[in-house]
N, C-alpha and C positions, 0 to 999 in steps of 0.2 A: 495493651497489645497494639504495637503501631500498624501489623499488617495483619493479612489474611491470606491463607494459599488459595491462588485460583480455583484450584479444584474445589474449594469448599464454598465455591460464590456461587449464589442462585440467580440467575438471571430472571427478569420478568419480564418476559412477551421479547425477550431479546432483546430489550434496551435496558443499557448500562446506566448506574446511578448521575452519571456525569450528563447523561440525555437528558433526564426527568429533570434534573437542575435546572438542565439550560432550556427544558420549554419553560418552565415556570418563568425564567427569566424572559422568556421570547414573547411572551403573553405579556407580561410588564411592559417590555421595550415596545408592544406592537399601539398601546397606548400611548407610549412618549415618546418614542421614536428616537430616533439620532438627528441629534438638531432641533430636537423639538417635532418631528415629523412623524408619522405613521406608516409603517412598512408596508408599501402596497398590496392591497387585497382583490380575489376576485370581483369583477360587478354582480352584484344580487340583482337575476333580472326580475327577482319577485317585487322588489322595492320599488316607490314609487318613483318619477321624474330617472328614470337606470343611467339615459345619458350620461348625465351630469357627475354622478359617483364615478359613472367609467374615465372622462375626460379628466376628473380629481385623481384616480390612481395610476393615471399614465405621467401625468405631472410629478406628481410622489415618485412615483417609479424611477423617473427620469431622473430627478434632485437626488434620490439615494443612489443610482449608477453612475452620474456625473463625481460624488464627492466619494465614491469606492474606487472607479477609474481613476480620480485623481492619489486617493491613500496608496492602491495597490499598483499605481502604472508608473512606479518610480521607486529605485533604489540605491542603497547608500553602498559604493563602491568600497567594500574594506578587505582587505588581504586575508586569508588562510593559509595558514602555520601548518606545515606538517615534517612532524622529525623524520630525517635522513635515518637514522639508526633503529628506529622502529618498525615493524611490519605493519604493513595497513590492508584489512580483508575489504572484500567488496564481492559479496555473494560467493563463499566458496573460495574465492582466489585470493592468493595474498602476495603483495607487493612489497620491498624493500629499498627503498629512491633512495641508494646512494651510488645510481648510474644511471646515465642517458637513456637506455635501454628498459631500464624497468621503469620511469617515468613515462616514458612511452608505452609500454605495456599497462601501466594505470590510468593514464591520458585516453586510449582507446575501452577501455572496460568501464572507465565513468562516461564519457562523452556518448556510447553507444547505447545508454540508457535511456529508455522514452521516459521525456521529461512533457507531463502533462499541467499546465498553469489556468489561470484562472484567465476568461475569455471574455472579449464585449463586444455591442452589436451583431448576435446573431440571432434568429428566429426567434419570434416571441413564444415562451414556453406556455405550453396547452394551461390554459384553465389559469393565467397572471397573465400580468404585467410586465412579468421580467424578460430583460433581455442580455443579461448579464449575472454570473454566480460569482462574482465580486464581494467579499465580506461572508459569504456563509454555505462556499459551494467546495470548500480546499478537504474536506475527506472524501466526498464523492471525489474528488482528483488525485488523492492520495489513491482511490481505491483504483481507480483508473491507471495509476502506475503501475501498482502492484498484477493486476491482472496485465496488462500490455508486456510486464516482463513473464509472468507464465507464456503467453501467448509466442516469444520470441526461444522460449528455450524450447517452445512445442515444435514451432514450426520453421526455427533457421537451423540453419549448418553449428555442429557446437562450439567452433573456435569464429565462427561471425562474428565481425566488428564495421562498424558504420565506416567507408571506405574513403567521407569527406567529414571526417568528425576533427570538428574545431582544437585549435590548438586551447590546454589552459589557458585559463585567464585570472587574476587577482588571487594568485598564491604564490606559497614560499617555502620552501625545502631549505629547512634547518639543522644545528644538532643541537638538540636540549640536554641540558645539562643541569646533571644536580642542583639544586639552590643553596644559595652560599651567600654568607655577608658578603662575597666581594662582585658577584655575576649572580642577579637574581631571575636574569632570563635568560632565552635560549642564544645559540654563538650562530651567528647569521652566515651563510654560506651562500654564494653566487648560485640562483636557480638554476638550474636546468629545461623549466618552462618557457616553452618558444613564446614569439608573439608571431600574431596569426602572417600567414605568411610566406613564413622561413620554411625551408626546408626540413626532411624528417631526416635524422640523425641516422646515420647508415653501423655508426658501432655497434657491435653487440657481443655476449657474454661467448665464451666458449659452451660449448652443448651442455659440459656434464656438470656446468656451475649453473644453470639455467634451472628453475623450480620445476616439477613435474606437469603444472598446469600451467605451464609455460603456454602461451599461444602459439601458432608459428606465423612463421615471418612470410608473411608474402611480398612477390615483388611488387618493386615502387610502381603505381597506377593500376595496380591489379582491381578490377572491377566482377561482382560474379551477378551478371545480367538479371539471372533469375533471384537470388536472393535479395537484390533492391527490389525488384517487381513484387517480393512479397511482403518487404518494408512497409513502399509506400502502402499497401492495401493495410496493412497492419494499421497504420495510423490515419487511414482512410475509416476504419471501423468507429475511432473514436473520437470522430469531426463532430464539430456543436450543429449538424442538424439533425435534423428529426428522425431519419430513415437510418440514421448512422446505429447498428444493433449496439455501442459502447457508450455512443453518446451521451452526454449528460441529460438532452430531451430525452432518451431510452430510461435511463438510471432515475429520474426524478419520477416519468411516469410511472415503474417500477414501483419504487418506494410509496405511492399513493396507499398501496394495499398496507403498507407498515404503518398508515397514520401521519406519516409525513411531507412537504408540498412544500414548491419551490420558495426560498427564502429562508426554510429549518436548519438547523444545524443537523447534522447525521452522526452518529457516531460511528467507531469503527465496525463494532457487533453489526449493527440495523446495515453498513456495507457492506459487510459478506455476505448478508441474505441480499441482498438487492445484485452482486455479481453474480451468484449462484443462479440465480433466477435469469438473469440476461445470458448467462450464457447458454442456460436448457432453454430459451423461446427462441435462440438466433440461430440459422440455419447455415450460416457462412465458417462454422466452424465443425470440421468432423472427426469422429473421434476423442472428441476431449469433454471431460465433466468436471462438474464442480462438488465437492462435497464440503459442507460447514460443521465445525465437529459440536457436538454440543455435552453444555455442562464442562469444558476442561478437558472432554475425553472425547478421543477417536475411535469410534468402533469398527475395529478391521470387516465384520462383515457386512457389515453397512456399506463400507466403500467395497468391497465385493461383490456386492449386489449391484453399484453401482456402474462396476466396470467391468467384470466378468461378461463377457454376450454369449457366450454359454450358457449360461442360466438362462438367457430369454428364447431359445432354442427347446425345440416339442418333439421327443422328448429333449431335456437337458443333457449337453455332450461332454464329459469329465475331461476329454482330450482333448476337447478345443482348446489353441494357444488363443484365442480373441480377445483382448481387452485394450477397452479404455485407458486413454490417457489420463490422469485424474491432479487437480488442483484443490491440496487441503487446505484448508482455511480454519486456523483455531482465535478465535474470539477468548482471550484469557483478560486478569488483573493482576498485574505484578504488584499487587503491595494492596493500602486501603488509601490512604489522602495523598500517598508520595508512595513514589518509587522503592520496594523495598532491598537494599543494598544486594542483599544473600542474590537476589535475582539476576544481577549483573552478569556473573561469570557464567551463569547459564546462556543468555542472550547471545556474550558474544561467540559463546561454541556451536549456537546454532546458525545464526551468521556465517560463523566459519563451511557452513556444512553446502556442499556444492547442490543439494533438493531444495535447499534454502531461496526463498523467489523475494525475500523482502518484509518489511514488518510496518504496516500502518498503523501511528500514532501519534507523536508529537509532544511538542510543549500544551499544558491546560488550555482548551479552547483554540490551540493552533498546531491544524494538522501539518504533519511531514512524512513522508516516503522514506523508511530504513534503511539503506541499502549493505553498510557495512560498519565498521569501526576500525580505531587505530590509538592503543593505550585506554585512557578512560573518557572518549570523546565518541560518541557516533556519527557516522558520514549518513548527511542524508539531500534527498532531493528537497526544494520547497516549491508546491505551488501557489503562494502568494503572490506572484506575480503577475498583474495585468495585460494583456497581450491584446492585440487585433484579431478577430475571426479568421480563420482561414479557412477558403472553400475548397474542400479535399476533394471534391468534386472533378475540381478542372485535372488533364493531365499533367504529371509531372511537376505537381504543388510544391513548394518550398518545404524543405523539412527540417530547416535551419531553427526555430522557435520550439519545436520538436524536441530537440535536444541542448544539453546545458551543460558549459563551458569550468563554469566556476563549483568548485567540492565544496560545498558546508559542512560545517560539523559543530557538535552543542555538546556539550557534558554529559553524563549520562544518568547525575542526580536530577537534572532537568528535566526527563523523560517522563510522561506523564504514564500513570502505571495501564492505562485502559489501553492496549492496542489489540492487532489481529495480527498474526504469525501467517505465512504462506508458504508452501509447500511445491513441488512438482515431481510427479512421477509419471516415467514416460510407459512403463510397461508391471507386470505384474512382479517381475523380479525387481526392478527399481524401487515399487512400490515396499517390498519386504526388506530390501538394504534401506530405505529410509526410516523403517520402523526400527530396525537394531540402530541405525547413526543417530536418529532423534533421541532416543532412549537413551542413549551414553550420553548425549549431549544435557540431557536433561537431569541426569543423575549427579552433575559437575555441581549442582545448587546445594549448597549450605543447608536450605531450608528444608523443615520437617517434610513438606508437602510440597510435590513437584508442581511445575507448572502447567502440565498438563497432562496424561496421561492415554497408552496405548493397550485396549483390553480387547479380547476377545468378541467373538459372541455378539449380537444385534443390540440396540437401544433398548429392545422391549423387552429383551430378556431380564433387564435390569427396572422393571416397571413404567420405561416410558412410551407406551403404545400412544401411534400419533405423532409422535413427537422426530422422525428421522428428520437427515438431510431431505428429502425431496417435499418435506411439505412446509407450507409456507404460514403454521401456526406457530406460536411461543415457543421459546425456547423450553426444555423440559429444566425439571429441579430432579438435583443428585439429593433424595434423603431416604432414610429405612422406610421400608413399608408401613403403613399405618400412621406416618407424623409426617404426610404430606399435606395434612390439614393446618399443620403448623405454620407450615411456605404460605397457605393461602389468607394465616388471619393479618399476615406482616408482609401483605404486598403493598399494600397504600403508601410504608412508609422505609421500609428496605427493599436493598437492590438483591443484597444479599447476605447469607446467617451466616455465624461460626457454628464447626461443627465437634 
């Protein structure tokens, strides 16, 4: 059997088998380092001569952020291909670039994307050496995407687009064509991709040819004061310092309680409890909650309890319309060593679904931000990239690094089966249209066993007392009553059983 259905994978303590890999591997590496070197450790001030150790692992320190700024702070300029005759989804919306007009309208849907990358020279994180998440910080920034695009469908205008979003950069709008002994690639067509610059192309489609989730047109220099004023603060929350509630100092000391500490790999599971939790401790945001579904499944009253304020009202009022905004987050495994195919056509119909906020995962060991697909390729964000600190502090900070100019996209056999799904519902009836859309969408899969499931009824009605969204222990295990003794003799050495 090459896979396993999500639903049937047991998590242990919420970290996924690809974690436990890669500490064992980190525990290896922390002896022989990269280059021969040792990955900086805190100073033991129990030890004797403390100076000494401390002044060795700022040096180390330094030597691994010099040769990660140099891997990560540069890259190889190569074009992306995208077919004219194809449609290409990007969160809900879908695009057809075989005109000025809808190149533009995908131009501003990609570029208006918070693009969060890997950063250097800022504040030394509590309790290291580090000053830099260079090499082993790109799912905390994947998870950082993903929440930054919750955050923008919470709180902007619904057709908001970044008002000075970069023209593309290093693509091509092609038409591919069948493969044939005589053209074995695609027939190349003059882009439509400005360079930066140019003016925005004033054609556009007549109304009734225009798609439903057409954006609309504003005019040329249209600015809306207050929705930048709530931009910048958006990506003020997720500055690399310390006080920032998104920040990576916020998110790493987070993650202390899960066992892990600046330098770890994280996996996608161990980041939705860490956003979950950053966003119930920060006070700058109102009205919105995080729920992490656990086990594969959603418990609709779980997240009712969670958002309903009704219920926290004495007595409880049945007529209150009061609820939270709420942000699901499913921790699934598409497959067991690899991606399993049947899962595909699921993915991209959820993709398609306009609740849909993005899916963190990536290549093995190299995170990427989901944002869409187009045929059998996924478009995604990458934070691999190197960047200078910026102090979101000062007014009116640059938001140019912020966001990102050039579409990527990778196959979709390449997708590593471990990610997290995210979700947005704005109100209680949203929340119930996304239970019937995800449901259809998830019904599209081949496979015996969905990829994750929406039931009734609380966690504990199903034997996991302890175990909801809001508390910050283990993941629970989906098995019958009485052979949960099973899950605990084969944790040492599985992530997760068949069932």
């Amino acid at each position: 059997m090459n896979s396993v259905s999500p639903s049937s994978a047991q998590y242990i303590g919420g970290v996924m088998q690809d974690e436990l890999v890669e500490n064992r591997r980190q525990q290896s590496m922390e002896q022989q380092g990269s280059f021969g070197l040792r990955q900086p450790q805190s100073p033991d001030p129990s030890g004797e001569a403390a100076g000494e150790p401390d002044e060795m692992d700022k040096l180390k320190a330094k030597l691994m952020s010099a040769w990660n700024n140099v891997k990560y702070g540069w890259t190889v300029k190569s074009k992306t291909s995208f077919n004219k005759m194809s449609p290409i989804t990007i969160l809900g919306h879908s695009y057809l670039l075989n005109s000025e007009d809808e190149v533009e309208r995908f131009r501003l849907a990609f570029v208006s994307r918070i693009w969060l990358t890997y950063r250097r020279e800022f504040p030394q994180l509590e309790g290291s050496t580090w000053t830099t998440d260079c090499g082993w910080g790109c799912m905390l920034r994947s998870g950082q995407m993903l929440l930054a695009q919750g955050l923008l469908v919470h709180l902007m205008p619904r057709d908001w687009a970044w008002p000075d979003a970069h023209q593309l950069t290093d693509v091509d709008f092609e038409v591919f064509r069948p493969r044939s002994p005589a053209r074995a690639g695609g027939v190349p067509i003059p882009s439509f991709g400005l360079q930066r610059g140019s003016s925005t192309p004033e054609k556009t489609l007549p109304s009734d040819q225009l798609p439903k989730c057409s954006q609309k047109k504003r005019p040329e220099g249209f600015r809306d004061s207050r929705a930048e004023a709530i931009h910048h603060r958006l990506v003020n929350w997720f500055g690399d310092q310390p006080p920032a509630p998104f920040g990576v100092h916020q998110l790493v000391d987070i993650g202390k309680s899960s066992g892990k500490k600046a330098g770890d790999w994280y996996g996608p599971s161990i980041v939705a409890h860490i956003l979950r939790k950053a966003v119930s401790k920060t006070s700058v945001i109102h009205n919105l909650t995080v729920y992490v579904a656990q086990d594969c499944t959603v418990y609709k009253e779980d997240v009712a309890r969670l958002c309903d304020l009704s219920l926290s009202q004495t007595p409880p009022d049945p007529s209150s319309e009061a609820w939270k905004s709420v942000i699901i987050l499913v921790p699934v495994r598409l497959g067991g060593e690899a991606l399993n195919p049947t899962y595909i056509e699921c993915v991209k119909n959820i993709l398609k679904l306009e609740c849909c906020i993005g899916i963190i995962g990536g290549k093995p060991k190299h995170s990427l931000y989901f944002i869409g697909f187009q045929d059998e390729h996924l478009l995604y964000l990458d934070p691999h990239y190197c960047q200078p600190v910026v102090d979101v502090t000062q007014v009116n900070f640059s938001l140019e690094s912020f966001h990102c100019s050039s579409p990527k996209k990778m196959p979709f056999n390449r997708m590593d089966p471990s990610c997290t799904i995210g979700f947005y519902a704005k109100n209680k009836k949203d929340f119930e249209s996304l239970c019937s859309a995800v449901n259809m969408a998830l019904s599209s899969s081949k496979e015996k066993y969905p990829v994750f499931t929406f039931v009734e009824g609380h966690c504990q009605d199903y034997g996991l007392e302890g175990h909801s969204s809001n508390n910050s222990g283990p993941t629970a295990h989906i098995l019958p009553p009485g052979n949960l003794s099973l899950s605990n003799n084969r944790r040492n050495s599985d992530e997760f059983v068949f069932l």
